[in-house]
N, C-alpha and C positions, 0 to 999 in steps of 0.2 A: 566514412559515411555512417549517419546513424541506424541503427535498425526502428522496424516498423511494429505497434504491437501485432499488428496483422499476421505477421508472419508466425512461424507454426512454433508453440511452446508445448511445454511437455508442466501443465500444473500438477502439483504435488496438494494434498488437501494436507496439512498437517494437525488441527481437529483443537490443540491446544497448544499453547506458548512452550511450554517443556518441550514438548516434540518437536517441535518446529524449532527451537535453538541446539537442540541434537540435530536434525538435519543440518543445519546448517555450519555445524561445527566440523561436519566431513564431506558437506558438495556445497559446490560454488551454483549459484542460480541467478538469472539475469536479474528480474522485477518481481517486487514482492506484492503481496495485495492480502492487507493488513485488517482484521476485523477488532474492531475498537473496544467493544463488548461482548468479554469472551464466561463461556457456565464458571469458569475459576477465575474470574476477575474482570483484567483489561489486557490487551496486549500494550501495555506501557514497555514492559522491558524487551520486545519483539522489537520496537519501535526504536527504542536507543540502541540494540544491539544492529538493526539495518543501518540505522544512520554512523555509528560507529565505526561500521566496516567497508562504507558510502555502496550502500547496495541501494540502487533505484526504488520505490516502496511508494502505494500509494496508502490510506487510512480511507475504509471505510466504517458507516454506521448506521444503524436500523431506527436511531431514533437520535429524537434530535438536543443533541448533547453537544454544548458549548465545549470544542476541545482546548486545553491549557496552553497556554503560552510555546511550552515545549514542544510541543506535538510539531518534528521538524521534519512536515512537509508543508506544502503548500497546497498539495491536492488531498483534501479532505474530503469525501461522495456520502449522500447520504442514500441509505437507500429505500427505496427501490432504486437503480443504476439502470441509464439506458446502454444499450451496448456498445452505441457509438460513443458514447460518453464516458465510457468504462475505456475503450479503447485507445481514446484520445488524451485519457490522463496518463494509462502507460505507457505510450508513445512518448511524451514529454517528459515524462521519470527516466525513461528508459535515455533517451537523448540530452538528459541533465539543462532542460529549456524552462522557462518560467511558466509556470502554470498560466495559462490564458483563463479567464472566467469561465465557468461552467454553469451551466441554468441549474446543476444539484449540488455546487460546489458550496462546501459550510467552510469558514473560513473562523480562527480560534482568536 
């Protein structure tokens, strides 16, 4: 059975892409939740290193930026995010299920 995102996670803020690929070079973490424009860039190589290692991930962004081709989710949130909305795309990340349409979903 799949897990729900509702149920109780433990988030990690990891603040920039460096960090956040040192964490995850030594702990294992269920669902990612990916900020598209980051003070030092993009999280582009966050983004290929989840999908590399097929770790759940969704891509969020604060503004409204057509993502590339690559960008290999399907649930892209722009935000502001509502929380049922937020919750419903890690739900289906987490459960590896097709993203259903989302009324903030940007699609690349």
């Amino acid at each position: 059975m799949g897990r729900n995102a509702s149920e109780a996670f433990q988030p990690k803020r990891a603040g920039a892409t460096a960090v956040a690929l040192d964490y995850l070079a030594d702990h294992d973490i269920d669902p990612a939740i990916v900020n598209y424009t980051l003070r030092e860039g993009t999280g582009e190589p966050l983004i290929h290193y989840l999908h590399d290692h097929a770790i759940p991930f969704i891509v969020v962004s604060g503004f409204n930026v057509k993502m590339h081709d690559w960008v290999l989710t399907p649930q892209i949130l722009e935000k502001p995010i509502a929380g049922t909305d937020l919750l419903r795309a890690l739900s289906e990340a987490i459960n590896d299920q097709p993203a259903a349409p989302l009324p903030v979903c940007r699609r690349g």
